[in-house]
C-alpha positions as CSV (number, residue, x, y, z in Angstrom):
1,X,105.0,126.6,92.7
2,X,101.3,127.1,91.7
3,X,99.5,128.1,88.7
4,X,99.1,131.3,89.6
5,X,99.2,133.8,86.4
6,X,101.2,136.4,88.3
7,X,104.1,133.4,89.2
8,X,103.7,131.8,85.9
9,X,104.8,135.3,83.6
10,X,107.5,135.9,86.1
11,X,108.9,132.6,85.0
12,X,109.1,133.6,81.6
13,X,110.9,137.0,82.4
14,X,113.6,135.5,84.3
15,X,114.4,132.6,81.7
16,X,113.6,135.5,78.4
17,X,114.4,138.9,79.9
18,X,115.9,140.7,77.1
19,X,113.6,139.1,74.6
20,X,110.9,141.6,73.0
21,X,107.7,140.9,74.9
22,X,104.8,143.6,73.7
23,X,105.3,145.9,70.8
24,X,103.0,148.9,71.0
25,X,103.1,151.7,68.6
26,X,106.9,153.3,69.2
27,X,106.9,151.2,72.5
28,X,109.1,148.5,72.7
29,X,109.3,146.1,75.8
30,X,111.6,143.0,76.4
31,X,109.8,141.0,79.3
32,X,112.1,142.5,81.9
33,X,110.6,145.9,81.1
34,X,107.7,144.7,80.9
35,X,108.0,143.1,84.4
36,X,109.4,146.7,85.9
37,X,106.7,148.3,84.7
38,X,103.9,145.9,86.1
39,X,106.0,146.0,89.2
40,X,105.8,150.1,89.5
41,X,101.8,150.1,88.7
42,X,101.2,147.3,91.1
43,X,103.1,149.0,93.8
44,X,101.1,152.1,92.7
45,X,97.9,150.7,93.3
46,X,98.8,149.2,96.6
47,X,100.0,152.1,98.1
48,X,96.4,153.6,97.6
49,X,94.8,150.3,99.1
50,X,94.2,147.9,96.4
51,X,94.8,144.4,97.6
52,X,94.1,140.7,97.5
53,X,90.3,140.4,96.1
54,X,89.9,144.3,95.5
55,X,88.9,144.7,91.5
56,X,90.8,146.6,89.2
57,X,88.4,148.0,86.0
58,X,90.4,148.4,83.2
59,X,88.7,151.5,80.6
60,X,91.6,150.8,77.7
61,X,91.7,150.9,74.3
62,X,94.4,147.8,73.0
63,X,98.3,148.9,74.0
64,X,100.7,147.5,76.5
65,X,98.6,149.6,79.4
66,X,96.1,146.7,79.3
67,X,98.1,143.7,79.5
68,X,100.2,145.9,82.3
69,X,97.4,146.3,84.4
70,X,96.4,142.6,84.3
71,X,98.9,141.8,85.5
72,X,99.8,144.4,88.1
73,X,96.3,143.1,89.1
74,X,97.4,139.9,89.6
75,X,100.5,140.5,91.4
76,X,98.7,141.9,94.1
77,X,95.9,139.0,94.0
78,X,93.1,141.9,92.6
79,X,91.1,141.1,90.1
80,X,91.2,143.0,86.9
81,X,88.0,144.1,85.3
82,X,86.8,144.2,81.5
83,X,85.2,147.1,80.2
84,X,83.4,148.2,77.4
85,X,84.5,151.5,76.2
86,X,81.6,151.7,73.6
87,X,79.2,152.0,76.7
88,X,77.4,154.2,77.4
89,X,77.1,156.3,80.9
90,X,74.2,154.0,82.6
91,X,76.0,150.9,81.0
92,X,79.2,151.9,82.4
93,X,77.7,152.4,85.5
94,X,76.1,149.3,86.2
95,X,79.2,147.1,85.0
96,X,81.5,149.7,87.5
97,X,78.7,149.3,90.2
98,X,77.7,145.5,90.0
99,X,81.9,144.5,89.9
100,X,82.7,146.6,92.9
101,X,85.6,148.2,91.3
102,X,87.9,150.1,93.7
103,X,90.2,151.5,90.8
104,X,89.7,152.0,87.3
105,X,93.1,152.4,84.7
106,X,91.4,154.6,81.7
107,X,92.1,156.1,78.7
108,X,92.0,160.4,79.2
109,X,89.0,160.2,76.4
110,X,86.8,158.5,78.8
111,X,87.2,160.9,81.8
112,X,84.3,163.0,80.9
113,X,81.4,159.5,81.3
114,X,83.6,158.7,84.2
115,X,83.3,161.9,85.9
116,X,79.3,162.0,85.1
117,X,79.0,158.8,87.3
118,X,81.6,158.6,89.9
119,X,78.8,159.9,92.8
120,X,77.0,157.1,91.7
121,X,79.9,154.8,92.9
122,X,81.2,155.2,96.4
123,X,83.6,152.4,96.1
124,X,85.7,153.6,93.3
125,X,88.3,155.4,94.8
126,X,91.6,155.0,92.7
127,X,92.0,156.7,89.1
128,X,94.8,156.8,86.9
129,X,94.9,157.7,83.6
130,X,96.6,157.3,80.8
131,X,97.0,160.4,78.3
132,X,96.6,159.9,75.0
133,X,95.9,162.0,71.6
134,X,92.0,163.8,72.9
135,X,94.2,166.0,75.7
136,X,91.3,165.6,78.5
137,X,92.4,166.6,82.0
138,X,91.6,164.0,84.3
139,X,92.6,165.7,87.1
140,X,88.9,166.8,88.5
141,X,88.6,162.5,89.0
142,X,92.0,163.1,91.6
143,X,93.5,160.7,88.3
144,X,97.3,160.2,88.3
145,X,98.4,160.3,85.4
146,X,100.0,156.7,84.4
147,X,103.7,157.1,83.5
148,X,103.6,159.7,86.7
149,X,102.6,156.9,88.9
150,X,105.1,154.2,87.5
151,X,108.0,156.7,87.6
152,X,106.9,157.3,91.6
153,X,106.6,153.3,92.3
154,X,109.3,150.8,93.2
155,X,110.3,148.7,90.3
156,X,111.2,145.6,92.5
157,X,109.3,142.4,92.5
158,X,108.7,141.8,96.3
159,X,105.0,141.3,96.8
160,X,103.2,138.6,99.2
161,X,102.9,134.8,98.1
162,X,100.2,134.3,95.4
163,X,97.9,130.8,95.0
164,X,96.5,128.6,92.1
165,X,92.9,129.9,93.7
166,X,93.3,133.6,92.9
167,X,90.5,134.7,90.7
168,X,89.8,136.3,87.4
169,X,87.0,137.7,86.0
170,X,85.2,137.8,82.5
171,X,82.3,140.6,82.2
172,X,80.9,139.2,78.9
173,X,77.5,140.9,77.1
174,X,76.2,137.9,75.9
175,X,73.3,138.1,73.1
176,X,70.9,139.9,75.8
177,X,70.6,141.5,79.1
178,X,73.0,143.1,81.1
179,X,76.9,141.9,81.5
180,X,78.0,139.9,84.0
181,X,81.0,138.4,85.4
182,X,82.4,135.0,84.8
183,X,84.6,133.9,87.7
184,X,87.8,131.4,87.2
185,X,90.5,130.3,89.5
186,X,93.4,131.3,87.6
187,X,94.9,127.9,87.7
188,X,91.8,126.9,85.4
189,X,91.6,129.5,83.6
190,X,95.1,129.4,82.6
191,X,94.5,126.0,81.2
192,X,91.3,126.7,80.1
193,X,91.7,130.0,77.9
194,X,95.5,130.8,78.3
195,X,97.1,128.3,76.2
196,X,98.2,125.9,79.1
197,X,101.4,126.9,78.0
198,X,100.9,125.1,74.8
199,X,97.7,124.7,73.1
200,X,97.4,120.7,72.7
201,X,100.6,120.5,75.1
202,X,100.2,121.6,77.9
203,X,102.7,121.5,80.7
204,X,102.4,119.9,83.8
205,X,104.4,122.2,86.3
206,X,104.4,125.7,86.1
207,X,108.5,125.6,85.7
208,X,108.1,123.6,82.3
209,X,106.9,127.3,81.3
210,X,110.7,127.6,81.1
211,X,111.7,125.5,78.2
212,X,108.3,126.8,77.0
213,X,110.0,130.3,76.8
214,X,113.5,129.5,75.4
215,X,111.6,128.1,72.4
216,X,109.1,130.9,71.9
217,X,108.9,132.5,68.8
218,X,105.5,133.0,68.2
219,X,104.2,136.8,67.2
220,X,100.8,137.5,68.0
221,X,98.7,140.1,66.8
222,X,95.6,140.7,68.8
223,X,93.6,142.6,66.3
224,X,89.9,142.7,68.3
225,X,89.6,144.4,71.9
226,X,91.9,143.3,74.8
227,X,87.7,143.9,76.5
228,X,87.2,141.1,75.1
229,X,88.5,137.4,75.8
230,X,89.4,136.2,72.5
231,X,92.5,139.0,72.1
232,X,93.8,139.2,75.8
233,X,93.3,135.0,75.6
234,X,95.9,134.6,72.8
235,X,98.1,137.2,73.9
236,X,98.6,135.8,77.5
237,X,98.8,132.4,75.6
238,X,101.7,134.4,73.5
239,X,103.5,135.6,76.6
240,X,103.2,132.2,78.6
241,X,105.2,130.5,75.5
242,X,107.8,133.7,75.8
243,X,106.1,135.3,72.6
244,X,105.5,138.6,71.4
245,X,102.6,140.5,71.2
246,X,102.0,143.1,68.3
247,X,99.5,145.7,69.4
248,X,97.9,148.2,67.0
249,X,97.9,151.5,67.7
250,X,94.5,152.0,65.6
251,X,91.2,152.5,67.7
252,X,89.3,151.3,64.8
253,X,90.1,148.1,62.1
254,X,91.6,149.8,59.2
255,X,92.7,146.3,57.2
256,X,95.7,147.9,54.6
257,X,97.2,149.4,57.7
258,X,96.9,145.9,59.5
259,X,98.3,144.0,57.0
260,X,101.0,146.9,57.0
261,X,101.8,146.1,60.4
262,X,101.7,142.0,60.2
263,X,104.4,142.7,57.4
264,X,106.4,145.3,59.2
265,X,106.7,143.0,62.9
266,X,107.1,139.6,60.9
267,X,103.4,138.7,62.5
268,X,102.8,134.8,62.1
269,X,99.6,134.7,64.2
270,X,96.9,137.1,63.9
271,X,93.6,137.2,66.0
272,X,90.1,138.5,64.5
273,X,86.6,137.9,65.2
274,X,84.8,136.3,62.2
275,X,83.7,137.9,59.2
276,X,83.3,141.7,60.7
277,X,87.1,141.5,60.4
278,X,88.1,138.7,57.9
279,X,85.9,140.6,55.0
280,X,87.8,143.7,55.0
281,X,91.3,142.1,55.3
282,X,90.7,139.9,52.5
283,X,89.5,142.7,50.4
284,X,92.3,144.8,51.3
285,X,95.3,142.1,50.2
286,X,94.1,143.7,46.5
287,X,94.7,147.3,47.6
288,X,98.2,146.3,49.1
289,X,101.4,148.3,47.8
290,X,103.7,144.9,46.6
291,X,106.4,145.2,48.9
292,X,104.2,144.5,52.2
293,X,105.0,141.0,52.6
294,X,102.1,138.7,54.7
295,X,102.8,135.4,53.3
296,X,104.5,134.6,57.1
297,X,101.4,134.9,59.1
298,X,101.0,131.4,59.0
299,X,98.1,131.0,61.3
300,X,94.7,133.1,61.1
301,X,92.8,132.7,64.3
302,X,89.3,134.0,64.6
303,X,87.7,133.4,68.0
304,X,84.2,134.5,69.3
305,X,82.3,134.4,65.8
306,X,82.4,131.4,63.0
307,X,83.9,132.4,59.9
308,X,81.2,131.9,57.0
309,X,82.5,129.5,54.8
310,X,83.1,131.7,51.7
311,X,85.3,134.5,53.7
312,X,87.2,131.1,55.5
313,X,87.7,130.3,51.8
314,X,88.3,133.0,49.9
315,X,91.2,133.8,52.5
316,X,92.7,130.2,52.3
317,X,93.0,130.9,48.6
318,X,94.8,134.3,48.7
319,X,96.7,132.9,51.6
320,X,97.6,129.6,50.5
321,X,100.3,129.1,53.1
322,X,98.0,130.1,56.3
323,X,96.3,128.3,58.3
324,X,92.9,130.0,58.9
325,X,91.4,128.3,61.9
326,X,88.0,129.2,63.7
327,X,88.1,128.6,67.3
328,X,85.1,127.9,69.7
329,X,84.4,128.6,72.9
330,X,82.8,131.0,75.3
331,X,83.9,132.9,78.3
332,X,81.8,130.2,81.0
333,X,83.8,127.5,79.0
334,X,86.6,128.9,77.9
335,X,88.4,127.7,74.3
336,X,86.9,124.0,73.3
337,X,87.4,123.1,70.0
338,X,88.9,124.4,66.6
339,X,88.1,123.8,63.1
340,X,90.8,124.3,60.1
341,X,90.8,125.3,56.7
342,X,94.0,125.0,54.2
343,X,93.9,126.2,50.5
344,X,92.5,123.5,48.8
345,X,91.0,121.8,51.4
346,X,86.9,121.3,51.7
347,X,85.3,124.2,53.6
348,X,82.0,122.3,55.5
349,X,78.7,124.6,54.7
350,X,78.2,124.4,58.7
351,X,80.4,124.9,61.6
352,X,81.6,121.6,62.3
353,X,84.5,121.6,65.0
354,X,87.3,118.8,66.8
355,X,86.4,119.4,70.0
356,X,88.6,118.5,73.7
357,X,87.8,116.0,75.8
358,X,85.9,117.3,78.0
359,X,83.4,118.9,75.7
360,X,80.1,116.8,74.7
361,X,76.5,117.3,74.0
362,X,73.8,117.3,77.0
363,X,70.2,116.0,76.3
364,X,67.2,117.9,77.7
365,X,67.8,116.2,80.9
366,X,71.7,117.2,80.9
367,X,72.3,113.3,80.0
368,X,75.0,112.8,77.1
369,X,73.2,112.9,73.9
370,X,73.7,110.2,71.2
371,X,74.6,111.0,67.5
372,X,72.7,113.2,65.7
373,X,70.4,114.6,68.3
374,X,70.4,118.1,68.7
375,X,71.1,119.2,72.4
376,X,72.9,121.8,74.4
377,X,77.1,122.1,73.8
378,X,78.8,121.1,77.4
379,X,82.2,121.7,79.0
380,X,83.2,120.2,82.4
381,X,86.6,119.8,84.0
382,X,88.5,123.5,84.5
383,X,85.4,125.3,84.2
384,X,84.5,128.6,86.3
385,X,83.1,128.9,89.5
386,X,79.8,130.7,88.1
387,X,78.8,134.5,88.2
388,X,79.9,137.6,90.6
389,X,76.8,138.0,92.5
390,X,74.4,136.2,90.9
391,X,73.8,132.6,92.3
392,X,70.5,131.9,90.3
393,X,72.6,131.9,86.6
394,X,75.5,130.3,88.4
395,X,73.4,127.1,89.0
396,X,71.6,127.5,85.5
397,X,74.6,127.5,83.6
398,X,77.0,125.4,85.7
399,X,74.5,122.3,86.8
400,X,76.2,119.0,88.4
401,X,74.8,115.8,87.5
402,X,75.3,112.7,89.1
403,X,78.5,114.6,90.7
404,X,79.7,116.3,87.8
405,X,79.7,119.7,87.1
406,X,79.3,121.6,83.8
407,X,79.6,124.5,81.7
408,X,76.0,124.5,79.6
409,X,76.1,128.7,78.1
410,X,72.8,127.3,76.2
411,X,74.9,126.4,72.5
412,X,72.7,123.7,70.5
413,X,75.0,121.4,69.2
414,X,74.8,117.8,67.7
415,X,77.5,114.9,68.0
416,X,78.4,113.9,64.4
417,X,79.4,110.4,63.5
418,X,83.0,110.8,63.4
419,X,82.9,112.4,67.0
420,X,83.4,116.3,65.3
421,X,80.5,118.2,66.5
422,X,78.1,120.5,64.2
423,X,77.3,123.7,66.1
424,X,73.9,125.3,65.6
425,X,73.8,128.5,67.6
426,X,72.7,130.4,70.9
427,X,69.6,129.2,72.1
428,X,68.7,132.2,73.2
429,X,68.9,133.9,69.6
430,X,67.4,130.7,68.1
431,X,64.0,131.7,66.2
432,X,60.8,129.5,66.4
433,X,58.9,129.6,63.5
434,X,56.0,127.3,63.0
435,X,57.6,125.1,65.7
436,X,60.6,124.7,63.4
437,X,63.8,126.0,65.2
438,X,66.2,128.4,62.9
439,X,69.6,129.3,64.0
440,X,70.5,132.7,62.9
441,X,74.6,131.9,61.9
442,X,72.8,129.2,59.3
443,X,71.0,131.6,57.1
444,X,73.5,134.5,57.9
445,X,76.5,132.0,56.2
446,X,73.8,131.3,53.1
447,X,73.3,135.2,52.8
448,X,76.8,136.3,52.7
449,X,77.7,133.9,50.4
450,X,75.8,135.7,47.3
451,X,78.1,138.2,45.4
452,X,76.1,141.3,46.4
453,X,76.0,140.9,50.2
454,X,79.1,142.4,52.3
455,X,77.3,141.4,55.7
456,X,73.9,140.3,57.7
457,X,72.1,139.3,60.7
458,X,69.2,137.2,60.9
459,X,66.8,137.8,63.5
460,X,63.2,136.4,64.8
461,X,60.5,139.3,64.8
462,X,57.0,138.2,66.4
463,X,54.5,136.8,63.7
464,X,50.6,136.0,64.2
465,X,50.8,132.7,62.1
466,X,54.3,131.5,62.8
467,X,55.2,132.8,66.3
468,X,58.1,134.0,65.1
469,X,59.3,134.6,61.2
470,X,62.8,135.1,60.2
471,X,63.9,138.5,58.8
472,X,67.2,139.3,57.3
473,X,69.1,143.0,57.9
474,X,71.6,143.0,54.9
475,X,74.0,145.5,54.1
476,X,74.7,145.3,50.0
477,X,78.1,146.0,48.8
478,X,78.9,149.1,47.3
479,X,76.7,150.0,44.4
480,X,74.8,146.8,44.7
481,X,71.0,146.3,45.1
482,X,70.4,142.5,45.5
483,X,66.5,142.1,45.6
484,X,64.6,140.3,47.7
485,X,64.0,137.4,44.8
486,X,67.6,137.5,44.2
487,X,68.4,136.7,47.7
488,X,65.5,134.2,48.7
489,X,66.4,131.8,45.3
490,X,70.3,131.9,46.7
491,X,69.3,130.6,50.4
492,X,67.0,128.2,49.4
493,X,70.0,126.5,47.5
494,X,72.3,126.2,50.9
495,X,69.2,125.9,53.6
496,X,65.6,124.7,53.9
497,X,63.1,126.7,52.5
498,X,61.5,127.4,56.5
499,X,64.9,128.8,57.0
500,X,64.7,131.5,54.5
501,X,63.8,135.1,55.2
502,X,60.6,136.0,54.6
503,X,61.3,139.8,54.7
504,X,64.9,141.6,53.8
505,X,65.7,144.9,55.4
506,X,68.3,146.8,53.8
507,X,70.8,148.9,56.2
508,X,73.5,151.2,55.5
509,X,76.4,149.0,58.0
510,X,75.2,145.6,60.3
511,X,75.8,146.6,63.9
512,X,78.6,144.7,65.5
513,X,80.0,145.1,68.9
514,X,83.7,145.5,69.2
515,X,84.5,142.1,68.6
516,X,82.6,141.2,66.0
517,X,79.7,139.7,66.8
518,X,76.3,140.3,65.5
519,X,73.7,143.3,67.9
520,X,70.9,140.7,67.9
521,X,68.7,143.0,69.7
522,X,69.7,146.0,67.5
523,X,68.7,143.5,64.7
524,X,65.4,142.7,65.9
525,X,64.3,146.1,67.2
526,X,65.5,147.7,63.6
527,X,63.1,144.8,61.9
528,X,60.3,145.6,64.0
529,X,60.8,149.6,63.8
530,X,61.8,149.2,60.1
531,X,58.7,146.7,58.8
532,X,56.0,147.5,61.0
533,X,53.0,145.3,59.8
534,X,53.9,142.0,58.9
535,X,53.7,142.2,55.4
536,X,56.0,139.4,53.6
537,X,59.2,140.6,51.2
538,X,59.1,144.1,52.9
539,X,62.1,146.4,53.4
């Protein structure tokens, strides 16, 4: 048997089949309904001509639809396809367009933008839809509507042979331009992103998942977009281990009901996406009624954005027996390294991580760089095959070097002498100034560290001294007006003093995507639009 990601979950049904598997709302699933279910949809979309290599886009909000059609996707060797429900119409044309989706699973609410642009794409010829509170009828697409086309599909489990070389695919944003698909084999990116079937011990045959399985006891709470790799990363890591994975019903992060629901399904791992989500949860453990009961989520996971170090500590103390880890990684490399905080324990002013083996820093010349020199974070071994469609970013970003290929996104990084490494940032959203390079997460940690600031992004607007000079976006907390004094004596305690902003614009909310991370391009046009000439301290 392969690594295939379609083989390897139905190993775990057959050894766990009346174990709970994905907890949804009022929907409960023990793996062997799960597997039914993924059977009916994939036998669905088969018998209106999806097959091996078609792509499946997936318009979901987070419920056990999403992790359904993954994997009906993958048991017909399709691909399924991430996307971005907060797009709009152009946006979600082009990702439907460039991915050459041939089906699309979507919530009822998003019929309306699909209908707008499905002249627009003559391959997509598949709709179902899955109903849901706004009522829309679907039914001008030629949608089925998704419990109709399970309960008209075989539930049985007899589909072709399946390989290690099937693919999946990662539409990721990035920091700028448009998104654009990350190709894996599924053997590496099960290894790579999925767990392995056990982070830091990983099996070596796909029937080890077995034993795996019988031990599972992990419960998993996703709480950022299944869009998004972090959350349908550690829930596939969840089921590969014979887990379960805890859903929430809520479109939108509402923290007392989270921690409601981490009490009420005995979570002990929850998923979130840096401070956009840690700073309202820890806030919220104040408003909590005293019977909802957290102390057993025993890991805190946040993937795709560092925590700052006063959120990582402030929920180490009010969680003293949780582990609150920040992994790193990136969907060309997939998870790489992990840094830990325990109550008590020093929290590092910078993002320093333990990183695998086959992460390192490259040089300018892609040549491994010694200690201390700042250079460009690299992954090779299981590492993608490069970009749908676009060969020119596939060789940027996955190079070989004297025979070996890499995964170089464009992190700057520096080894440290005790082999951790100190991450810096996205190149691309690094800001020259004077010639000095500042990296945004830096100064945005030193800002949200002062008492009056709930969040902010850090951006470079265009200067006719410096280049480039740094400008802060902060949103105060309620009924707090730090000033601009206030805030440049705080940073220039925690950075150097070429780091510091040299205007502050005040905003009503910091623009985050779904998962968290910072709109760098809202930031900067906002500065620009918002400051005008450059005159220093304005805003």
């Amino acid at each position: 048997m392969e690594f295939n990601l379609a083989d390897c979950f139905e190993i775990v049904v057959d050894t766990v089949p009346d174990r709970e598997a994905v907890v949804a709302g009022n929907r409960r699933l023990t793996y062997r309904q799960l597997d039914e279910r993924v059977n009916r949809l994939a036998h669905h979309l088969m018998a209106n001509g999806v097959g091996p290599g078609d792509h499946v886009a997936l318009y979901l909000y987070n419920g056990s639809e999403y992790l359904e059609g993954m994997l009906a996707a993958y048991k017909l060797r399709a691909v399924p396809i991430n996307v971005n429900y907060r797009y709009v119409e152009e946006e979600l044309r082009y990702l439907l367009d460039d991915s050459d989706a041939v089906a699309v699973v979507f919530h009822a609410e998003f019929a309306p933008k699909l209908a707008k642009v499905r002249e627009q794409l003559p391959k997509l010829r598949t709709f179902v839809a899955v109903n849901d509170a706004t009522g829309n009828d679907a039914s001008a697409l030629g949608a089925v509507e998704y419990e109709d086309a399970l309960a008209g599909a075989s539930p049985e489990r007899d589909f072709a042979p399946r390989s290690a070389d099937d693919l999946y695919i990662l539409y990721t944003g990035g920091t700028t331009g448009m998104p654009k698909g990350v190709i894996w084999r599924h053997e590496d990116i099960f290894f790579g992103a999925f767990g392995g079937g056990g982070i830091g011990n990983e099996v070596e045959q796909p029937e080890e998942l077995a034993d795996r399985a019988r031990e599972g006891r992990t419960r998993c709470l996703p709480a950022c977009p299944f869009m998004h790799g972090t959350a349908h990363w550690m829930a596939f890591s969840t089921i590969y281990t014979g887990g379960t994975v805890v859903v929430s019903p809520e479109h939108h992060l509402d923290p007392v009901r989270l921690w409601e629901l981490v009490a009420k399904e005995q979570v002990n791992f929850l998923v979130i996406v840096g401070d956009a989500f840690a700073r309202p949860l820890v806030e919220a453990l104040d408003r909590l009624s005293p019977d909802v009961d957290v102390s057993g989520c025993s890991v805190i996971l946040s993937g795709g954005a560092i925590l700052s170090p006063t959120v990582k500590r402030a929920l180490a103390e009010r969680l003293p027996g949780t582990l609150i880890v920040d992994g790193y990684g990136s969907s060309e490399s997939g998870g790489q390294g992990q840094s830990v905080t325990v109550a008590g324990g020093e929290v590092s002013s910078v993002p320093r991580f333990m990183v695998n083996d086959e992460t390192t820093v490259l040089d300018d010349e892609l040549h491994p760089a010694p200690v201390g020199l700042i250079g460009r974070l690299a992954r090779r071994g299981r590492i993608p095959l490069g970009y749908y469609k676009d060969p020119q970013k596939t060789a940027a970003t996955f190079p070989v070097v004297d025979g070996v290929r890499w995964s170089v996104p464009g992190d700057h990084a520096r080894i440290e002498d005790d082999g951790s490494i100190t991450l810096l940032g996205r190149g691309s959203v690094s800001i020259n100034t004077g010639g000095e390079k500042v990296y945004p997460e830096e100064v945005e940690a030193a800002l949200k560290a002062h008492p009056d600031v709930f969040d902010a992004v850090v951006v470079g607007v265009p200067d006719e001294r410096w280049g480039e000079r740094v400008v802060a976006l902060v949103q105060p907390r309620r009924d707090r007006s730090p000033s601009f004094g206030d805030l440049d004596a705080h940073v220039r305690t925690q950075v150097a003093g070429y780091k510091a902003p040299r205007d502050i614009v005040v905003v009503d909310s910091v623009v985050r995507s779904p998962s968290g991370k910072p709109d760098y391009r809202w930031g900067k046009s906002t500065a620009i639009s918002r400051l005008g000439s450059p005159s220093p301290r304005a805003g």
